[in-house]
Backbone as a ProteinNet text record, in pm:
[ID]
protein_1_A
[PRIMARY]
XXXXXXXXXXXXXXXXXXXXXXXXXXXXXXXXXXXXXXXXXXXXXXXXXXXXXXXXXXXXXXXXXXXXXXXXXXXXXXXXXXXXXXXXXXXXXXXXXXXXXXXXXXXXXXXXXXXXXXXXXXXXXXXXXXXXXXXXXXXXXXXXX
[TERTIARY]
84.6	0	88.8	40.8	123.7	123.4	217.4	221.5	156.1	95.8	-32.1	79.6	122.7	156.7	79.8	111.8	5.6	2.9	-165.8	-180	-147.2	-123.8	-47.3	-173.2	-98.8	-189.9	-270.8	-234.8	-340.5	-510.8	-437.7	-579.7	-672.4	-659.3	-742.1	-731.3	-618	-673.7	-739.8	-783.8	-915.2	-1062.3	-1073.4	-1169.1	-1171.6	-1057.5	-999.2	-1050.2	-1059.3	-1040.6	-1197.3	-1248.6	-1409.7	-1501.6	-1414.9	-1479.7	-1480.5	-1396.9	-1337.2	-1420.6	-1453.6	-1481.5	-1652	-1707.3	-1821.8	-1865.4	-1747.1	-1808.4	-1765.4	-1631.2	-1608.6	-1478.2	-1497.2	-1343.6	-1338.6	-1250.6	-1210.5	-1116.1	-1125.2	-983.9	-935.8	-766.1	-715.4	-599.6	-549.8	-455.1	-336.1	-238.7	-123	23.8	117.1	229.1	348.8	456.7	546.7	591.6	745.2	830.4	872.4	851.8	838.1	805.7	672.9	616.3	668.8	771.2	798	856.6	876	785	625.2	614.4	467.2	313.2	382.5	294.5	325.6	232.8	294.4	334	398.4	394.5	294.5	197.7	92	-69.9	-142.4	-280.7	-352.6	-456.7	-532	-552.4	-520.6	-524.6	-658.2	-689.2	-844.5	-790.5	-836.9	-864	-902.7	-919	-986	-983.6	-1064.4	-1047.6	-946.6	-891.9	-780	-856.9	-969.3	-997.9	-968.1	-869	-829	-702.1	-609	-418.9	-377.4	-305.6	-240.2	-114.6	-107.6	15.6	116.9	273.1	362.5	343.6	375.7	375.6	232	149.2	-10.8	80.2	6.3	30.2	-74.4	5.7	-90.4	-63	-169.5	-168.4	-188.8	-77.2	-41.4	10.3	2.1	41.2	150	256.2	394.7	402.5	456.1	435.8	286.1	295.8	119.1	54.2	117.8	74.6	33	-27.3	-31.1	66.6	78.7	188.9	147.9	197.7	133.3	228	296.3	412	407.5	492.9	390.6	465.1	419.4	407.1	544.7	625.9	732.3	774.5	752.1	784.1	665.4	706.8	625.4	698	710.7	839.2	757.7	686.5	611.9	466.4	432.2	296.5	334.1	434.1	467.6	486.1	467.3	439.6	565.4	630.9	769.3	694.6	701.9	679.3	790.6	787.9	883.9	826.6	903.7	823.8	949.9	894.8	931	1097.5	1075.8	1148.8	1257.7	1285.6	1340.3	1420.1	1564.3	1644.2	1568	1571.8	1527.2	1447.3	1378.3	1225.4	1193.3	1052.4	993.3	983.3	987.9	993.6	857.3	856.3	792.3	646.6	534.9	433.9	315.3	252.3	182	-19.1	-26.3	-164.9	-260.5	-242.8	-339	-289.9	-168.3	-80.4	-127.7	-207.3	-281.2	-421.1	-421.7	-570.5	-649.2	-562	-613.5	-532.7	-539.2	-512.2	-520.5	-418.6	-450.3	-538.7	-603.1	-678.8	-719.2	-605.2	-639	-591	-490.6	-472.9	-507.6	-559.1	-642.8	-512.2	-514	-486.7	-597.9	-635.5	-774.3	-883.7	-943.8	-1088.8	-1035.3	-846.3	-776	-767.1	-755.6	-717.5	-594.6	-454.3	-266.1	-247.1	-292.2	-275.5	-378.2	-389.7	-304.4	-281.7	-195.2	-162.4	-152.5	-187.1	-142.3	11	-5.2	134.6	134.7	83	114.2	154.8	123	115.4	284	328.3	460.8	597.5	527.8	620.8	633.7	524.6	488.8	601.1	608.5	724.6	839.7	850.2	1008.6	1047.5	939.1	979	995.4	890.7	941.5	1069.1	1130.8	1240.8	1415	1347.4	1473.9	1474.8	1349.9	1331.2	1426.5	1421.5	1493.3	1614.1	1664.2	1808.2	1861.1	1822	1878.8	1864.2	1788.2	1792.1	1889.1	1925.3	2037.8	2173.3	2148.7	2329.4	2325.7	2210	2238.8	2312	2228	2262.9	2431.1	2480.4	2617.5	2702	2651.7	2749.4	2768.4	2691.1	2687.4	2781.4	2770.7	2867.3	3030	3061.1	3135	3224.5	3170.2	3205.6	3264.8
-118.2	0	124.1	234.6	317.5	438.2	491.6	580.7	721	757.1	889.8	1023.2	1130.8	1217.3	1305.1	1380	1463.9	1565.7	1630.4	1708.2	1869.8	1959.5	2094.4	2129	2259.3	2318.2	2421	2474.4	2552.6	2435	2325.3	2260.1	2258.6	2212	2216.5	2318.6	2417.4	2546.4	2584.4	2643.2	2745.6	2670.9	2568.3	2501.6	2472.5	2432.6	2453	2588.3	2681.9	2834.5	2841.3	2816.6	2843.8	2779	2640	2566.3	2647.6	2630.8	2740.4	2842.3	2946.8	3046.4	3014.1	2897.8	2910	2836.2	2745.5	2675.4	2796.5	2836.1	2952.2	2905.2	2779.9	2727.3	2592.7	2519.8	2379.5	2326.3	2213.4	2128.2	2040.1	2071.8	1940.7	1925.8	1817.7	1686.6	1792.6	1817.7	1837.2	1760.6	1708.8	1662.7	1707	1672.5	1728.6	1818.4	1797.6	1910.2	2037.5	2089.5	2220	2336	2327.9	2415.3	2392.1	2277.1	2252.9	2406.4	2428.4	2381.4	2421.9	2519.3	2573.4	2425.5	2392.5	2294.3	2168.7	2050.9	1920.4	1867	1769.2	1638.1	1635.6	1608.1	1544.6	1632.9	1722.7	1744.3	1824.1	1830.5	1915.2	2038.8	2149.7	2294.9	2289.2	2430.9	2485	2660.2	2635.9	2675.4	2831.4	2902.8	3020.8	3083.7	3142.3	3200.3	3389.6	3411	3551.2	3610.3	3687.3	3802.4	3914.6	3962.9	4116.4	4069.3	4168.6	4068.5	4068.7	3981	3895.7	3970.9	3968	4057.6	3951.5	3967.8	3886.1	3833.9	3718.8	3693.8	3576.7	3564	3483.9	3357.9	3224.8	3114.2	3133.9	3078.1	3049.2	2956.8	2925.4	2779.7	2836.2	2773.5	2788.6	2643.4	2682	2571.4	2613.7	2435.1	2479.6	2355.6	2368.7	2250.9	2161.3	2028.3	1935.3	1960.4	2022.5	2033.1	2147.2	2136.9	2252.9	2241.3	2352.1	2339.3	2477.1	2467.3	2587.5	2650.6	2736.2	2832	2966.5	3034.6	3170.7	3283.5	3402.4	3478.1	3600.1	3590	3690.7	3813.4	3816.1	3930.8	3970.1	4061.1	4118.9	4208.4	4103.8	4160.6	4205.2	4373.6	4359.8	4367	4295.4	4195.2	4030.9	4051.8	3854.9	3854.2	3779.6	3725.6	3648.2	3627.5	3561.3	3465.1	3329.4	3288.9	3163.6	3131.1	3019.8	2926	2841.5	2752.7	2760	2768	2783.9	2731.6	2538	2475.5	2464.9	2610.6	2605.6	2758.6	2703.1	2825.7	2897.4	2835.3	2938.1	2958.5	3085.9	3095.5	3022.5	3008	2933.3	3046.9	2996.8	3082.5	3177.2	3299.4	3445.9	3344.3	3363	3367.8	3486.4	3436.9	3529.8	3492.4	3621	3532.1	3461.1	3416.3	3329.2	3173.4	3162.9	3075.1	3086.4	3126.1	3121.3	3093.2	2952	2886.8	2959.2	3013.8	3080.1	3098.3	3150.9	3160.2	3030.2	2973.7	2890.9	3011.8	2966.6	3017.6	2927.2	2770.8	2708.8	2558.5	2515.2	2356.2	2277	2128.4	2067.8	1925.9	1842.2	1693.7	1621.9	1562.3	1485.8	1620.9	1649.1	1742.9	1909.5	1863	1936.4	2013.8	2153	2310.2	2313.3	2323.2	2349.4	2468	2509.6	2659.2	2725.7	2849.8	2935.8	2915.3	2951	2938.1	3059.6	3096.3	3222.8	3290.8	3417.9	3480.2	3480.5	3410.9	3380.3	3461	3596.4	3690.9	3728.6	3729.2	3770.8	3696.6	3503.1	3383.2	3440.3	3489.8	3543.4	3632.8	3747.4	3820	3801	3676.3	3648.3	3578.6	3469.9	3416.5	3501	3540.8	3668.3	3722.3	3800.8	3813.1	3719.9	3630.8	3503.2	3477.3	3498.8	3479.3	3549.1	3698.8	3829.8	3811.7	3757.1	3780.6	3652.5	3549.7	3445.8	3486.1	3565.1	3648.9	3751.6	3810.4	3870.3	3843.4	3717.6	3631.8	3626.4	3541.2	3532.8	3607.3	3704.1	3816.5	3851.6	3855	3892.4	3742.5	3690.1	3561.1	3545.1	3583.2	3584.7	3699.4	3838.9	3948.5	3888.4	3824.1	3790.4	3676.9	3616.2	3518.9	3577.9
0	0	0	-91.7	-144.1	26.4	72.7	203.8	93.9	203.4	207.4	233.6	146.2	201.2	323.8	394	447.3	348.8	362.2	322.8	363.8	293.3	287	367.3	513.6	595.3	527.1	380.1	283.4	250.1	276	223.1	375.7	464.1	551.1	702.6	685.5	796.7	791.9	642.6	650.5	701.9	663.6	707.4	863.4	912.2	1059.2	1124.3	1064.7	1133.9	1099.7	974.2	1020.9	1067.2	1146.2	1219.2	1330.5	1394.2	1497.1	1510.9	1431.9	1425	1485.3	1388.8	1389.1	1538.3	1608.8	1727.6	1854.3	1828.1	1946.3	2025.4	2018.4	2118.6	2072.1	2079.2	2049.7	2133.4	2212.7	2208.7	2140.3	2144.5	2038.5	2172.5	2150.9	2188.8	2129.6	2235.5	2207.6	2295.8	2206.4	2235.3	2221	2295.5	2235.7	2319.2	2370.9	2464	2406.9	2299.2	2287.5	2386.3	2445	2561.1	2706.9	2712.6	2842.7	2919.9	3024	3109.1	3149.6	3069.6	3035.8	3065.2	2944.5	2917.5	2910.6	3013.5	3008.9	2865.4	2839.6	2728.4	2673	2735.5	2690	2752.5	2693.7	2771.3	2626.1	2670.2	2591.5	2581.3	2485.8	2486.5	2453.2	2504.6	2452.8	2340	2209.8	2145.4	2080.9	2102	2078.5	1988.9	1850	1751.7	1776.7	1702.8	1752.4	1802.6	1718.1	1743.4	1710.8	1823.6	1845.7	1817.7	1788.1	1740.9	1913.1	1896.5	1960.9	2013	2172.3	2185	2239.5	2244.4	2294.9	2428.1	2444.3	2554.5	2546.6	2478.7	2435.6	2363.4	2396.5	2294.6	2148.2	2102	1953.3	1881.1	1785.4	1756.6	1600.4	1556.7	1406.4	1286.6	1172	1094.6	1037.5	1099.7	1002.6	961	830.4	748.2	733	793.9	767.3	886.7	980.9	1114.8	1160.8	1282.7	1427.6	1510.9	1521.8	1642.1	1785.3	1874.4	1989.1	2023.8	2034.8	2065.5	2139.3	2179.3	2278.8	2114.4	2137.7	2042.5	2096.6	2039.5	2134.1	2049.8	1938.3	1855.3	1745.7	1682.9	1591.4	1482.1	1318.3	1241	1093.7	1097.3	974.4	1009.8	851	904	937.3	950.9	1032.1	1166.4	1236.6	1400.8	1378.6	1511.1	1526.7	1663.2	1653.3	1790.1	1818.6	1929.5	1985	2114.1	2110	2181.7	2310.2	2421.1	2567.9	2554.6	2471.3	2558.9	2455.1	2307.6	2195.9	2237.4	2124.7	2139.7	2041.2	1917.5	1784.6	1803.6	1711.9	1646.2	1576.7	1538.4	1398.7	1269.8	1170.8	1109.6	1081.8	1047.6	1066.4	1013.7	1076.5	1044.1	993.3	914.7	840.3	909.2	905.5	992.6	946.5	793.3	790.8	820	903.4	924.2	1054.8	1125.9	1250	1287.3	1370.1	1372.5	1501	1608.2	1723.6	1846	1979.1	2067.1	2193.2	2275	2346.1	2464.6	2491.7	2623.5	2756.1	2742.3	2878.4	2807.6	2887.7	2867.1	2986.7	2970.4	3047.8	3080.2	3152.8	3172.7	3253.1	3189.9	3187.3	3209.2	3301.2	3360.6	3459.4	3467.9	3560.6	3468.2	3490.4	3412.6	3457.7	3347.1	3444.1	3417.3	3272.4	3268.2	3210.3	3238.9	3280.4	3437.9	3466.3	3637.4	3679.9	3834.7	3920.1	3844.2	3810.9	3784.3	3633.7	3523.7	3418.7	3341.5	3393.3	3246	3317.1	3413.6	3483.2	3355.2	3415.6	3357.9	3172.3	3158.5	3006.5	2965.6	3063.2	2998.1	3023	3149.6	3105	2973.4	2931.9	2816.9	2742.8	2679	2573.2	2584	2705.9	2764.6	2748.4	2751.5	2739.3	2568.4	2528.7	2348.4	2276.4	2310	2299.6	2305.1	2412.6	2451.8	2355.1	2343.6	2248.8	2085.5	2055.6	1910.2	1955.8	2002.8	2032.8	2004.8	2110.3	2123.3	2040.4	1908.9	1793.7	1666.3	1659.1	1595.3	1632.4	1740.5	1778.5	1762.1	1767.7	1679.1	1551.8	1449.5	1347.3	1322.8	1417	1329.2	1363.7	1446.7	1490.7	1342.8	1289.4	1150.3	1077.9
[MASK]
+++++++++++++++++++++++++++++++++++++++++++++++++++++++++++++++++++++++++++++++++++++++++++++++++++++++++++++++++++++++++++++++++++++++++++++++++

């Protein structure tokens, strides 16, 4: 049996986003140490269509490559969004917003709510904070070559 590529996130976000749009919130199943320590391994995010734009320091749930992925939002280059994931040196590359399915607004493990937690918007700007300074180092390593 011939293997199934996945299909390109142009074929089924938009349909994703006006699902979204039209139910109001969704959970999906997210994996993956990216968000550590934010977010366990393994629980369910809840969903939220944007809205209003999105300021640094907010997760968001975007398509890169066949997938979703959830990342917090730490810059703003243009009309492209820069986001990174907690438990990553780099950025992902610049997103464009229709490369955005929504806002996390609450991850679950089983019926338990983990985040947002007491303080969050604080833990928020250090990441952003630590995001910054590693695009930095960067940038000064490179002039350095």
């Amino acid at each position: 049996m011939p293997l199934m590529r996945p299909r390109p996130a142009t074929d089924w976000l938009p349909l994703l986003q006006e699902a979204l749009a039209r139910e109001g919130r969704a959970r999906l199943p997210l994996r993956g140490d990216s968000m550590l320590p934010t977010l366990p391994l393994a629980c369910e995010i809840e969903v939220a269509p944007l809205g209003r734009e999105p300021r640094p320091g907010e997760l968001l749930v975007f398509a890169l490559g066949a997938g979703l992925v959830a990342h917090r939002l730490t810059a703003q280059r243009g009309a492209a969004w820069i986001a990174q994931g907690d438990n990553r040196r780099a950025p992902d590359p610049p997103l464009p917003r229709d490369q955005v399915l929504g806002r996390v607004v609450a991850a679950f493990d089983g019926e338990r709510q983990v985040w947002p937690r007491r303080g969050e918007r604080i833990r928020a700007t250090r990441w952003v904070g630590r995001a910054r300074l590693w695009q930095a180092a960067r940038r000064l390593l490179r002039r350095r070559v």
